[in-house]
C-alpha positions as CSV (number, residue, x, y, z in Angstrom):
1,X,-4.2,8.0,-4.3
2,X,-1.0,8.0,-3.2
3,X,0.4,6.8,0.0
4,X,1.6,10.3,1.6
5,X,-2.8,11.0,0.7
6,X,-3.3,7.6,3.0
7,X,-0.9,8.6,5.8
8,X,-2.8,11.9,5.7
9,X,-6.1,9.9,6.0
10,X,-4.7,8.1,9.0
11,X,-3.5,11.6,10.9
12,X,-6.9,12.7,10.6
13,X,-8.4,10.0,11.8
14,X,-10.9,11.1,15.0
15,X,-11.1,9.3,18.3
16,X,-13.3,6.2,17.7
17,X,-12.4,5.3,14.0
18,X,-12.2,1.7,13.6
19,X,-10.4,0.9,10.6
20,X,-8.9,-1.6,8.1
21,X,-5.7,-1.9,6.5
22,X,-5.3,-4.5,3.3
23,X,-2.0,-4.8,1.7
24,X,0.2,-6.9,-0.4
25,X,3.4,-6.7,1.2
26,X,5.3,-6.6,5.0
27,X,6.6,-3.1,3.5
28,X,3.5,-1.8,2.6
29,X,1.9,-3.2,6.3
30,X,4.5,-1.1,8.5
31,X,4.4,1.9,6.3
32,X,0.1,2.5,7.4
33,X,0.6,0.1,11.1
34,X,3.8,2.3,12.3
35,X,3.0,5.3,10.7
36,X,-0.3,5.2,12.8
37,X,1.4,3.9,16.0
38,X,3.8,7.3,15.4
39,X,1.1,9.6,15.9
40,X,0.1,8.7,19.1
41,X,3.5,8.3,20.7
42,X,3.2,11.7,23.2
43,X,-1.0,11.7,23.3
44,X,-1.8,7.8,23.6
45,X,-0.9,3.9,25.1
46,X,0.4,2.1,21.9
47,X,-0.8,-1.6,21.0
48,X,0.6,-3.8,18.6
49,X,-0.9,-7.3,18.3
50,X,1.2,-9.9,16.3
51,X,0.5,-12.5,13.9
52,X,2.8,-12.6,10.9
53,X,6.1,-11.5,13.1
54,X,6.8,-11.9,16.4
55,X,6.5,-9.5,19.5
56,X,10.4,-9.4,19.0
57,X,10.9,-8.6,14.9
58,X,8.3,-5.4,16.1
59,X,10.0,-3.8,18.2
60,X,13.5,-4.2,16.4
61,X,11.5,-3.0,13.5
62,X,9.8,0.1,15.2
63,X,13.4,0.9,17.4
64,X,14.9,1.4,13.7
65,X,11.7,3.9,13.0
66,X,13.1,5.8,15.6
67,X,10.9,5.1,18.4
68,X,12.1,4.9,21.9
69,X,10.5,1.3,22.0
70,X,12.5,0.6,25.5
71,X,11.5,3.7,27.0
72,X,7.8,3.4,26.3
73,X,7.7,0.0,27.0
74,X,9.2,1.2,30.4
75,X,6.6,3.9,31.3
76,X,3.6,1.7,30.7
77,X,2.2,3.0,27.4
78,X,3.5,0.7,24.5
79,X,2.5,-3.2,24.6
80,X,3.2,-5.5,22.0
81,X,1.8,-8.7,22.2
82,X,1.3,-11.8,20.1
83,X,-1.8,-13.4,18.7
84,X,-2.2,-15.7,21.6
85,X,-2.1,-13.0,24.1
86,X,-4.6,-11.3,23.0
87,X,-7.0,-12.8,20.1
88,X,-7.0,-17.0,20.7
89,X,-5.7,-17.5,24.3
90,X,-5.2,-21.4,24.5
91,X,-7.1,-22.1,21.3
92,X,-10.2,-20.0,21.9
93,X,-11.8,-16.7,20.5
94,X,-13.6,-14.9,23.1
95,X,-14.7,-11.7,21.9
96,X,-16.4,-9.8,25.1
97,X,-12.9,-10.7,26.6
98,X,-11.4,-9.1,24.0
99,X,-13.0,-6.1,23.1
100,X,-13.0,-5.4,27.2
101,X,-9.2,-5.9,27.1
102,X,-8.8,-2.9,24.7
103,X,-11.1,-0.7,26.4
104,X,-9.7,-1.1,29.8
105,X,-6.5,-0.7,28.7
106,X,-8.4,2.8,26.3
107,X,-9.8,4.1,29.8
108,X,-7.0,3.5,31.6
109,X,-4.7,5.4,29.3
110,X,-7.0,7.8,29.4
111,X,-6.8,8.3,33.0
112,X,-3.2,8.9,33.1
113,X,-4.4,12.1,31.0
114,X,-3.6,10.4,27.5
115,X,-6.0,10.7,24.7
116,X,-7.1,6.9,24.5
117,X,-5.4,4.0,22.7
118,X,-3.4,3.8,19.5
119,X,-4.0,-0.2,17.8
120,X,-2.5,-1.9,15.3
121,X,-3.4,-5.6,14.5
122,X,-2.2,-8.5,12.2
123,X,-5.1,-10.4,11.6
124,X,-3.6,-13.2,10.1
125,X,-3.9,-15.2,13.2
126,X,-7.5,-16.2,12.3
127,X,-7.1,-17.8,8.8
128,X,-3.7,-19.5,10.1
129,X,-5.8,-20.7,13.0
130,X,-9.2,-21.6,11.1
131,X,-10.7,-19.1,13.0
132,X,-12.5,-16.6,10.5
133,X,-16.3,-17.4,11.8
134,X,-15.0,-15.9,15.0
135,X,-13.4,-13.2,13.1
136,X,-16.1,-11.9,11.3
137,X,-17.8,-11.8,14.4
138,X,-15.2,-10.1,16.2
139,X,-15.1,-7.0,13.5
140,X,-18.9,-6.5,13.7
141,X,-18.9,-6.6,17.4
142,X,-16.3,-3.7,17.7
143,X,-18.8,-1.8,15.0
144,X,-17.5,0.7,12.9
145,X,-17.0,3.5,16.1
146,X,-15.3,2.2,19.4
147,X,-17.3,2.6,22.3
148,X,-14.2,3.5,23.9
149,X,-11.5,6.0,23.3
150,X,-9.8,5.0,20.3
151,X,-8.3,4.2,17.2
152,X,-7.3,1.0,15.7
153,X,-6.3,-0.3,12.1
154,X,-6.6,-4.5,11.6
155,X,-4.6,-5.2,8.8
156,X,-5.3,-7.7,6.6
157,X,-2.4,-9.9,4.0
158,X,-4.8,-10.2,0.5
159,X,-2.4,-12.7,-0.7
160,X,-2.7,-15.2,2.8
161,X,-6.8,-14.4,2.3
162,X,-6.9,-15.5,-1.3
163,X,-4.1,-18.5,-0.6
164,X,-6.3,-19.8,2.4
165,X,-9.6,-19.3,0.7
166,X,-10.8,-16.8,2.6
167,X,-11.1,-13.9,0.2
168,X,-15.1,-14.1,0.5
169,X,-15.1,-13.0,3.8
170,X,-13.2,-9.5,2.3
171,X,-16.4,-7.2,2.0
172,X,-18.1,-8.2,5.1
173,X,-14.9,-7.3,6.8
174,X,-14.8,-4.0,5.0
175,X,-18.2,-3.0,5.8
176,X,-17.6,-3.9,9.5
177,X,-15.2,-0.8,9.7
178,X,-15.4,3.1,8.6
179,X,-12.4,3.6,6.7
180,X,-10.8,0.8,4.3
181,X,-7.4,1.3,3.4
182,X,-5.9,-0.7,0.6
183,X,-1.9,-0.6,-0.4
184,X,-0.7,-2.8,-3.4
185,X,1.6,-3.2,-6.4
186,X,-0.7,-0.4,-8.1
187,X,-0.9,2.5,-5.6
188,X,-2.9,3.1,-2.4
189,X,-6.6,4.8,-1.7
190,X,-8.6,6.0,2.0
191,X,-11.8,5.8,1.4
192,X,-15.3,4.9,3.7
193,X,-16.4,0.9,2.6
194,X,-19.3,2.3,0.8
195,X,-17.1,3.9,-1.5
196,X,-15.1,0.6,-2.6
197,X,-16.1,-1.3,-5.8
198,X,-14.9,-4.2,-7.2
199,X,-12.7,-2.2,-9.7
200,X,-11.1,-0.2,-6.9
201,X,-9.5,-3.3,-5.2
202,X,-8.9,-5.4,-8.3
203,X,-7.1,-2.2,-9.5
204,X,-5.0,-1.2,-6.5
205,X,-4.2,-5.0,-5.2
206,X,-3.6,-6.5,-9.0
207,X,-5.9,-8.9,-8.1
208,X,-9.3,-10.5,-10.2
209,X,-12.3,-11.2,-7.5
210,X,-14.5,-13.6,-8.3
């Protein structure tokens, strides 16, 4: 699959879709993270939660996608926000707070007579923080449908998974959403976590899974 076939995936993804992005390289994670922040910029609030750059390096890096980064920021409906804003606030993981910060903020978009909300997440908070007990938890808490109005991709680095040891965790954390994106050295696929085999990610990510 190539990656204007993933993009498409992403444009059609319905209100709910909870999703998740792996990838091998900072290119490959703002092609799928901005590309999917794009579509919503006239029908939904924007969220983008930091780990691997900060709040800063985002919004230099979507301004240059051509997105009015000031002027959204300015009416309310673009946030971006590091790790410890949002996921561990003063060393802690709490994931009702959490998931209820993302679906007041859903609702409240909503009310303004927007669609819902627009997420993209680094996850790389939790490994760097030794936090990936509470992660898995966190994924199969928001299930594979919001129960609020939106759609969100939490994107994963393979490389800082298999460097920190946590590559085990991968397919519980696919099968916690309902579409699994993968982008790597060897091409790209969309597909629901059912669908992925061994072969498909070892393939696409030029990887060998244990």
């Amino acid at each position: 699959m190539s990656h204007s076939q993933v993009a498409e995936a992403v444009r059609g993804m319905p209100t709910g879709t909870h999703a998740v992005l792996v990838y091998d390289s900072q290119k490959n994670k703002r092609d799928v993270l901005f590309d999917h922040l794009k579509l919503g910029v006239k029908t939904n609030g924007l969220v983008y939660a930091c780990s691997e750059e900060s709040p800063g390096e985002i919004r230099r890096e979507l301004a240059d996608e051509g997105v009015d980064v000031g002027g959204l920021e300015g009416k309310g409906v673009l946030s971006v926000k590091n790790y410890d804003d949002v996921y561990i606030v003063d060393g802690e993981v709490n994931i009702p707070q959490i998931i209820s910060g993302f679906s007041s903020l859903a609702w409240g978009y909503q009310r303004q007579g927007l669609e819902g909300i627009r997420a993209s997440a680094e996850m790389s908070c939790f490994f760097h923080e030794r936090k990936v007990g509470e992660l898995v938890e966190y994924e199969k808490a928001l299930h594979r449908e919001f129960s609020f109005p939106g759609r969100g991709i939490c994107a994963y680095n393979l490389t800082e998974m298999v460097n920190s040891g946590g590559l085990e965790l991968l397919w519980p954390i696919l099968r916690a959403h309902k579409l699994v994106i993968m982008t790597g050295p060897n091409g790209s696929f969309a597909m629901e976590p059912e669908g992925v085999t061994k072969g498909d990610v070892e393939g696409t990510m030029g990887v060998t899974l244990g």
